[in-house]
LOSEKOL-375564 format. One record per residue (C-alpha): x, y, z; residue number from 1. Coordinates in Angstrom, 3 decimals, decimal comma, padded with zeros to 6 digits. Layout:
N
{x: X y: Y z: Z nr: NUM};
...
This chain:
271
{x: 000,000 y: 000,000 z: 000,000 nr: 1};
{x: 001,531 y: 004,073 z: -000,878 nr: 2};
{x: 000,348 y: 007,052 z: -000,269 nr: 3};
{x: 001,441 y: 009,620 z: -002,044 nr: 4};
{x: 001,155 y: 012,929 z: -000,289 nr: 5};
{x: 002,499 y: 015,544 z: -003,104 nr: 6};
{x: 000,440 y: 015,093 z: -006,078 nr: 7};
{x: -000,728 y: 017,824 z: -008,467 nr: 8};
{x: -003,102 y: 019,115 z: -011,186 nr: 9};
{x: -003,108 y: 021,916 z: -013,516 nr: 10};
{x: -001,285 y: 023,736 z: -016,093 nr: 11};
{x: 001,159 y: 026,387 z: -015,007 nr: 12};
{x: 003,706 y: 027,247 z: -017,996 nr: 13};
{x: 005,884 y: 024,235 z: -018,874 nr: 14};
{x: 003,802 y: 021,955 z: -016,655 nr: 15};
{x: 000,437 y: 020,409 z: -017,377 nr: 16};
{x: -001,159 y: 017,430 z: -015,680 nr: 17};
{x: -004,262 y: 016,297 z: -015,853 nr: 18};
{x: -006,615 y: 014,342 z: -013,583 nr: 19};
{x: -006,896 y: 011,481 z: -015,812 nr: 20};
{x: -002,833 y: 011,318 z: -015,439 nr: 21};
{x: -002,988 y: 011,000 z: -011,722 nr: 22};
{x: -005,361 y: 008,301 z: -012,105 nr: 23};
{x: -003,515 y: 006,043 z: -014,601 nr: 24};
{x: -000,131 y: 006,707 z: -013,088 nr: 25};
{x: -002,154 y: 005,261 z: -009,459 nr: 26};
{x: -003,460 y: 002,113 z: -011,096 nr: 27};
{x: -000,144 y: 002,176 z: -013,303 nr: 28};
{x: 002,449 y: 001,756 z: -010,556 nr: 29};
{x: 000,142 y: 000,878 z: -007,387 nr: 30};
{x: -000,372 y: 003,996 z: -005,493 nr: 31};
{x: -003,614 y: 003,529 z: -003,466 nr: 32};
{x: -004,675 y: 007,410 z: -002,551 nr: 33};
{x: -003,195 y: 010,791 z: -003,531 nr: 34};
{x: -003,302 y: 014,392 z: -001,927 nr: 35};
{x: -003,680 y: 016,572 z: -004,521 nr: 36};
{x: -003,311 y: 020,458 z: -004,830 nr: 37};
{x: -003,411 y: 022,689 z: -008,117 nr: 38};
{x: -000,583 y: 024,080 z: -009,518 nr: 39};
{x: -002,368 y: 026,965 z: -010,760 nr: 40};
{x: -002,241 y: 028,808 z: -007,229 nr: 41};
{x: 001,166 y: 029,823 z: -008,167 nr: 42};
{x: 001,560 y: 033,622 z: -007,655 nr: 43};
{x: 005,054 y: 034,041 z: -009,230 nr: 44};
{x: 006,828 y: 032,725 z: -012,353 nr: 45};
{x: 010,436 y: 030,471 z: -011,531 nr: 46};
{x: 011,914 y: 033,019 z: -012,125 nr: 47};
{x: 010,266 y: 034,846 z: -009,681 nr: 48};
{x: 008,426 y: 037,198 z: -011,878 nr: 49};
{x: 004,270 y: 037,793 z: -010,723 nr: 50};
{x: 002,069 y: 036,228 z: -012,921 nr: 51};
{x: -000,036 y: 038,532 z: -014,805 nr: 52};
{x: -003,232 y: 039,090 z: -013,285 nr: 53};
{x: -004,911 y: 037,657 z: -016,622 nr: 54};
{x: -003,259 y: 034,298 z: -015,506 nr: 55};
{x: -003,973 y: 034,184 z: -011,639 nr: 56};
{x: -006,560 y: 032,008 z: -010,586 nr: 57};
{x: -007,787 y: 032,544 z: -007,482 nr: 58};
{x: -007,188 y: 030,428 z: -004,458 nr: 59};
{x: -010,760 y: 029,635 z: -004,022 nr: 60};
{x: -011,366 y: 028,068 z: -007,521 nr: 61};
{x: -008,305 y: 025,924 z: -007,197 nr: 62};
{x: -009,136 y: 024,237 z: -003,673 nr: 63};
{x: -012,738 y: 023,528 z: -005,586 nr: 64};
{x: -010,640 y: 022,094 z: -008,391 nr: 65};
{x: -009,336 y: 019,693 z: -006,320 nr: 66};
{x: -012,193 y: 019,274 z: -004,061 nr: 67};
{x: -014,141 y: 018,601 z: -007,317 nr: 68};
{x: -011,906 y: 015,421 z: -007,640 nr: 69};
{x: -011,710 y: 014,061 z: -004,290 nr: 70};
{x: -015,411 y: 013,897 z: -004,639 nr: 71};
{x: -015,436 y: 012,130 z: -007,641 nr: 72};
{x: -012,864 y: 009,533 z: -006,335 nr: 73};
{x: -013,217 y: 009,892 z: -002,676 nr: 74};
{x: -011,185 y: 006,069 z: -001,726 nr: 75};
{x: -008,547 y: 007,420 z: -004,233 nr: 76};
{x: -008,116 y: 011,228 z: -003,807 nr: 77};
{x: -008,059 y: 013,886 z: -000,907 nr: 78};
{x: -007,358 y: 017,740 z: -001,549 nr: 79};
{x: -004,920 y: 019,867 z: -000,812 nr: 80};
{x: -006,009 y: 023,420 z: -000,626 nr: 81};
{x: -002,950 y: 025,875 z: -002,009 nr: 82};
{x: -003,315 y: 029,242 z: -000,655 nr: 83};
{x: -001,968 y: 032,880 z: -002,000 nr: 84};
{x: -000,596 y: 034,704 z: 000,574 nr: 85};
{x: 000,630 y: 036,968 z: -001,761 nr: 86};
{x: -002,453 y: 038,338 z: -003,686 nr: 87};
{x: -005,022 y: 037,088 z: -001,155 nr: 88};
{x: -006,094 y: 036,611 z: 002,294 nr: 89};
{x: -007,021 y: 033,446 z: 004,838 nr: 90};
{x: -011,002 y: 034,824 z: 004,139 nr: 91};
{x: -014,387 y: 034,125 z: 005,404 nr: 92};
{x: -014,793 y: 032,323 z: 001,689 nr: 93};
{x: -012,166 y: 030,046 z: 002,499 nr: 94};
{x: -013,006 y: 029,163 z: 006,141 nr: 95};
{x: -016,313 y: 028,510 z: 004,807 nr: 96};
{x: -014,900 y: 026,276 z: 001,651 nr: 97};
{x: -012,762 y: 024,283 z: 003,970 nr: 98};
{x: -015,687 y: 024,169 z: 006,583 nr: 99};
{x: -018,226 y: 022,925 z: 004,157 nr: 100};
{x: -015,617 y: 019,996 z: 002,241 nr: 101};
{x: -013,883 y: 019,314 z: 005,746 nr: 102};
{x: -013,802 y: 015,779 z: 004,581 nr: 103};
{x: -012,726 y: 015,519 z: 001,594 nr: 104};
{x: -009,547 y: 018,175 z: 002,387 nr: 105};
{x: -006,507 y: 016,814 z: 003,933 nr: 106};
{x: -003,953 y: 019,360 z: 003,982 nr: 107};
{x: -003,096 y: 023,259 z: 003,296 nr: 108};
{x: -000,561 y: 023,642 z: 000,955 nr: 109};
{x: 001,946 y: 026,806 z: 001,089 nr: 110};
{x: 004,469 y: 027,449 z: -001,587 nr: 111};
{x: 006,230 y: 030,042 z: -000,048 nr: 112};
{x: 009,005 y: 029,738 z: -003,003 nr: 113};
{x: 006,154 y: 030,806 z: -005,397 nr: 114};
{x: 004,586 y: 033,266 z: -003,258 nr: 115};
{x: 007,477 y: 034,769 z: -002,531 nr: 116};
{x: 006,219 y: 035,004 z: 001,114 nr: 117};
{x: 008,617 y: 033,995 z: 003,686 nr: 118};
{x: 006,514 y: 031,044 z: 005,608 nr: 119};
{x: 007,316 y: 032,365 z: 009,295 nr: 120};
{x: 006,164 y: 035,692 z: 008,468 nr: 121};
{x: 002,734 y: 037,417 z: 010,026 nr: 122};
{x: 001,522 y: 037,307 z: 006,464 nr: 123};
{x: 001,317 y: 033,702 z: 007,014 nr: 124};
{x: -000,913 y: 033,668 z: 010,606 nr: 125};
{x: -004,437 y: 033,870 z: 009,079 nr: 126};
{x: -003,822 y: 031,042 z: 007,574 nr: 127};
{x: -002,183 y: 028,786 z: 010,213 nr: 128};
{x: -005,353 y: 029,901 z: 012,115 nr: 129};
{x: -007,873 y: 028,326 z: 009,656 nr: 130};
{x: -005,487 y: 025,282 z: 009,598 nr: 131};
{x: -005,338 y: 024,867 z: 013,281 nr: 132};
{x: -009,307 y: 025,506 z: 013,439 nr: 133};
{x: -009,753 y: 022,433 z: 011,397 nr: 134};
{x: -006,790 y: 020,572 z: 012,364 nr: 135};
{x: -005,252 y: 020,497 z: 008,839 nr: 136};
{x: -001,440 y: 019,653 z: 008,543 nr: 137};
{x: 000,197 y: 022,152 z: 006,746 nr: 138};
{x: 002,657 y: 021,236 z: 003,784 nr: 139};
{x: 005,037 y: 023,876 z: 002,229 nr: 140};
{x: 007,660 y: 023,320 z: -000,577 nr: 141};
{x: 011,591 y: 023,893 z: 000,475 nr: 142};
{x: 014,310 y: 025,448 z: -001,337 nr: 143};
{x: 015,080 y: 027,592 z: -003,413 nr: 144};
{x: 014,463 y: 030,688 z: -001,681 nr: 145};
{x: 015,356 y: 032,443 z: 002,036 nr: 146};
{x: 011,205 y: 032,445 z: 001,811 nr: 147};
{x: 011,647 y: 028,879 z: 001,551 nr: 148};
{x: 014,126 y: 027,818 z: 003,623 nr: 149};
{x: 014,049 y: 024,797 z: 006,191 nr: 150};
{x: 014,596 y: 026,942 z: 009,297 nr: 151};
{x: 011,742 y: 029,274 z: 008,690 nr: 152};
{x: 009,285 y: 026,585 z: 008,849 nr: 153};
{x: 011,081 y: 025,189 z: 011,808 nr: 154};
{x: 010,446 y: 028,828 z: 012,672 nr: 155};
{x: 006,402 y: 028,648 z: 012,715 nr: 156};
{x: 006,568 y: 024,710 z: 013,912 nr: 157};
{x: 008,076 y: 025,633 z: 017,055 nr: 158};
{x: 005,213 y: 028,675 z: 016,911 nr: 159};
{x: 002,278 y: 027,085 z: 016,511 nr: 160};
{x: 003,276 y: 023,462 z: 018,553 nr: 161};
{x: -001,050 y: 022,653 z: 017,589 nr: 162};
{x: -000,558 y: 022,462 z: 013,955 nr: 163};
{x: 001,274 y: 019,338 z: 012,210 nr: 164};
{x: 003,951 y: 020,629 z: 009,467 nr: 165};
{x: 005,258 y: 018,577 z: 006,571 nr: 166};
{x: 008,601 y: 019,777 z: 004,795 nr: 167};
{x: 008,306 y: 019,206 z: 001,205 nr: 168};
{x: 011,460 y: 018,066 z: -000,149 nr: 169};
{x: 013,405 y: 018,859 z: 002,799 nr: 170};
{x: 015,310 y: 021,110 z: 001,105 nr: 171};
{x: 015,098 y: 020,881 z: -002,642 nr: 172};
{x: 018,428 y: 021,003 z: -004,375 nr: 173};
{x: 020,090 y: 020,263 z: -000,872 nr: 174};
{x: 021,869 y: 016,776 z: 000,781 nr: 175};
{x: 018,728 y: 017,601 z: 003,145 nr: 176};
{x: 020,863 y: 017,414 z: 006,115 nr: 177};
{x: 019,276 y: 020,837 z: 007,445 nr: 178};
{x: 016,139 y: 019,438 z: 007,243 nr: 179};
{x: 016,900 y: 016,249 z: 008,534 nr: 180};
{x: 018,317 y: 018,307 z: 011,923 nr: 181};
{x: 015,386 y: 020,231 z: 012,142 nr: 182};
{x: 013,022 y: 018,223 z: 011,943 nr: 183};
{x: 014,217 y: 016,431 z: 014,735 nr: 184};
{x: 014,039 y: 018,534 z: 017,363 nr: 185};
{x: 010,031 y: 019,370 z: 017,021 nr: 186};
{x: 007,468 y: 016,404 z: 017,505 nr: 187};
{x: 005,470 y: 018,993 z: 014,831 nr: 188};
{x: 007,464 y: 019,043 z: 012,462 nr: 189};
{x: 007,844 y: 016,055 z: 009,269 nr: 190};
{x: 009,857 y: 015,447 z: 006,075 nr: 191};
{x: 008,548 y: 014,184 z: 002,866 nr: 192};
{x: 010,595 y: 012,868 z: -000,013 nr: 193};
{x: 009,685 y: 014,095 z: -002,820 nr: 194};
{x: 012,949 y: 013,954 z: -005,024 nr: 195};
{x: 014,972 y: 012,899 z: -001,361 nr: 196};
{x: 017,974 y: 010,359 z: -002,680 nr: 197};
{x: 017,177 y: 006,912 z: -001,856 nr: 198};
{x: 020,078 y: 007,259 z: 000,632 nr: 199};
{x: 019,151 y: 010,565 z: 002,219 nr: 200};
{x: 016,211 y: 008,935 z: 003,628 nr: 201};
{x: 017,377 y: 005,378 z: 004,798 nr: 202};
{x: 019,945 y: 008,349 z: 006,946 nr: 203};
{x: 017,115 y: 009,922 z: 007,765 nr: 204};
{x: 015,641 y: 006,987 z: 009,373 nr: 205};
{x: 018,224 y: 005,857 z: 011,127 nr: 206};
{x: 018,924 y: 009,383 z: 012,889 nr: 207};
{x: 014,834 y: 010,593 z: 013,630 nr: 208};
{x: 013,137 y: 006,918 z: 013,836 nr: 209};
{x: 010,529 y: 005,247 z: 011,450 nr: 210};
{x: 007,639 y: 008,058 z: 012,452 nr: 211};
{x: 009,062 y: 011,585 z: 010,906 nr: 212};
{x: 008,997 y: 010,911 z: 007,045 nr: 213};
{x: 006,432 y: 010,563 z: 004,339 nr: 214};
{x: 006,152 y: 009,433 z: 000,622 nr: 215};
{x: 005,502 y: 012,637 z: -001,751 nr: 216};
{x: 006,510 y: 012,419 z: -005,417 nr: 217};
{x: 005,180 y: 015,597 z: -007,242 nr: 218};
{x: 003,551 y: 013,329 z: -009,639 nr: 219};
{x: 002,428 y: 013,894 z: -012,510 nr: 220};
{x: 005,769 y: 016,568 z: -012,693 nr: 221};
{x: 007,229 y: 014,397 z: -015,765 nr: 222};
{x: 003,845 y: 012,828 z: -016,710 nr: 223};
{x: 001,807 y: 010,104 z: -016,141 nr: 224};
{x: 005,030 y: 007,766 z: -015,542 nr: 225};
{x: 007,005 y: 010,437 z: -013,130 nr: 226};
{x: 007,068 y: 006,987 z: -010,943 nr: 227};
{x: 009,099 y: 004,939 z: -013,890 nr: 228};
{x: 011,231 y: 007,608 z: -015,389 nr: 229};
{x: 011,811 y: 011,558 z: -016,021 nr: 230};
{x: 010,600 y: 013,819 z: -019,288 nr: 231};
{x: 013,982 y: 012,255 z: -020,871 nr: 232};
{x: 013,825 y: 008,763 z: -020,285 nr: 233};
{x: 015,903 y: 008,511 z: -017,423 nr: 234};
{x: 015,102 y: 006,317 z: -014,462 nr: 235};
{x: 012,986 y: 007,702 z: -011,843 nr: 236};
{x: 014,653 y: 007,838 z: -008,059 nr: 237};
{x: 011,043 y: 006,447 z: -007,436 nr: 238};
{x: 011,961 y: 003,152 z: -008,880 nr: 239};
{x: 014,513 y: 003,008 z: -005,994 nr: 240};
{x: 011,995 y: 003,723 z: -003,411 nr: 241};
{x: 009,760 y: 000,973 z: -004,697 nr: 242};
{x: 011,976 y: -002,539 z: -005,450 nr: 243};
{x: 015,339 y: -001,215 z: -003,537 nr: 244};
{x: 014,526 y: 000,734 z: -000,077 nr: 245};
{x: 012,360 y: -002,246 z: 001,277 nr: 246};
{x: 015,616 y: -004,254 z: 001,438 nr: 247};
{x: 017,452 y: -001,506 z: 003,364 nr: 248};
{x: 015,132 y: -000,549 z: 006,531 nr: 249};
{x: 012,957 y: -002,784 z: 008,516 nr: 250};
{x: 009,529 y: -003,748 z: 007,096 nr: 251};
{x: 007,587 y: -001,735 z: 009,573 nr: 252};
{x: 009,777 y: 001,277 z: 008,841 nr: 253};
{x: 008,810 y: 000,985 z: 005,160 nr: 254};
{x: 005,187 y: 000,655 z: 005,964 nr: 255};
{x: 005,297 y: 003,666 z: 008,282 nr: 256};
{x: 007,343 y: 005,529 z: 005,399 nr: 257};
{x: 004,867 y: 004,504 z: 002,423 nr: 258};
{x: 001,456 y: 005,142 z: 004,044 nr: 259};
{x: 001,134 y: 004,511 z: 007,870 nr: 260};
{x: 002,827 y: 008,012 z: 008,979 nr: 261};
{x: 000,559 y: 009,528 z: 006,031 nr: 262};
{x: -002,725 y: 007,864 z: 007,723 nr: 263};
{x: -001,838 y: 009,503 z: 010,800 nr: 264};
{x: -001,049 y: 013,158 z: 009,765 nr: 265};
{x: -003,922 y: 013,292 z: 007,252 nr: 266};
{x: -006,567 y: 011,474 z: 009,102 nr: 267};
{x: -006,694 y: 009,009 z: 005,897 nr: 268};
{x: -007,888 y: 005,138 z: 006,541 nr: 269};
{x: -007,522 y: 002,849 z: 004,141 nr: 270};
{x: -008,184 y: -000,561 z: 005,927 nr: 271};
């Protein structure tokens, strides 16, 4: 049984995935529920240039996006609601959204990188409030950016000790040892590995215990076989997670890993 707790939809400039990608890739390579968010709800460019306004879509219409599909596949798919903290506000319209599809949401989803927002910053409280309200983990993309950085979610972790946070990536672009040292001093605070080295996490493991980590993926980044292989052919570091990792940590630290720690955090049962 996976998990798989970073999944998208939408189009936004090079990148566009579709649900009916999602949904292959799961039957495809045998992932039994995704948390989805929309890609769309990014304010700024990679570059870090502001979207035109023509091309924003608001925060609201991307939760119902993937709201939209958690309903239509509700044993398969739970949403991720991506907020703006840039252009918009934690509003009455989203308390009430999140209110009214409490059970089909599973997470808020902060990409401080493409908000440009740093994630401990007061811009950021509104929001934290909603997700503490409704006991939502929190996941936020790191890297990349002093917005994004590893310590500044450590930052509002330590702050708000009521709300569970999940660092995506654990530092993209990093050997995630940062991460890895952070997140083990907060009982708040987990790691998730989308495009984490095989290696990096078995480390990981064997420093913070079995419970701290999560499977994420980004699927569909490269398309609907992200799992098998990248947008050139080469070999996925997802194929390592799959046939080689369960030979390197105990079998209940795998389970834990691959959808057990993911059960927990996003109130998801599967049995």
């Amino acid at each position: 049984m996976i998990i798989d707790s970073h999944v998208h939809i939408g189009k936004f400039f090079m990148f566009d995935m579709k649900k009916e990608d999602v949904l292959y890739s799961m039957e495809r390579y045998g992932i039994s529920y995704s948390i989805v968010s929309d890609i769309r709800a990014a304010e700024f460019s990679h570059d870090l240039q502001l979207v035109p306004q023509e091309f924003q879509v608001p925060q609201i219409k991307c939760a119902e996006s993937v709201i939209e599909f958690a309903k239509e596949h509700p044993d398969k798919i739970g949403a991720s609601v991506w907020v703006k903290p840039y252009g918009e506000k934690a509003d009455e319209q989203l308390y009430e959204l999140i209110r009214e599809n409490r059970q089909y949401i599973k997470a808020m989803k902060v990409h401080p990188y493409h908000s440009t927002v740093p994630f401990d910053s007061k811009i950021m409280e509104p929001y934290m409030d909603i997700a503490e309200h409704f006991g939502l983990t929190v996941v936020t993309h790191t890297g990349g950016s002093d917005a994004a950085s590893c310590v500044r979610v450590y930052n509002m972790a330590k702050r708000r000790k009521n709300i569970n946070f999940v660092m995506v990536h654990m530092g993209l672009g990093t050997d995630n040892s940062e991460a890895e040292d952070l997140i083990g001093r907060l009982y708040n605070l987990y790691g998730d590995t989308t495009w984490v080295p095989m290696e990096n996490v078995v480390r990981f493991i064997k420093r913070n215990g079995e419970n701290k980590l999560i499977f994420g993926s980004d699927n569909p980044i490269d398309g609907k076989d992200t799992y098998l292989c990248n947008r050139t052919g080469d070999r996925s570091i997802y194929q390592d997670y799959f046939h080689k990792l369960p030979d390197l940590i105990p079998y209940n630290a795998y389970e834990k890993l691959m959808y057990k720690n993911s059960e927990r955090l996003f109130g998801i049962s599967l049995h």
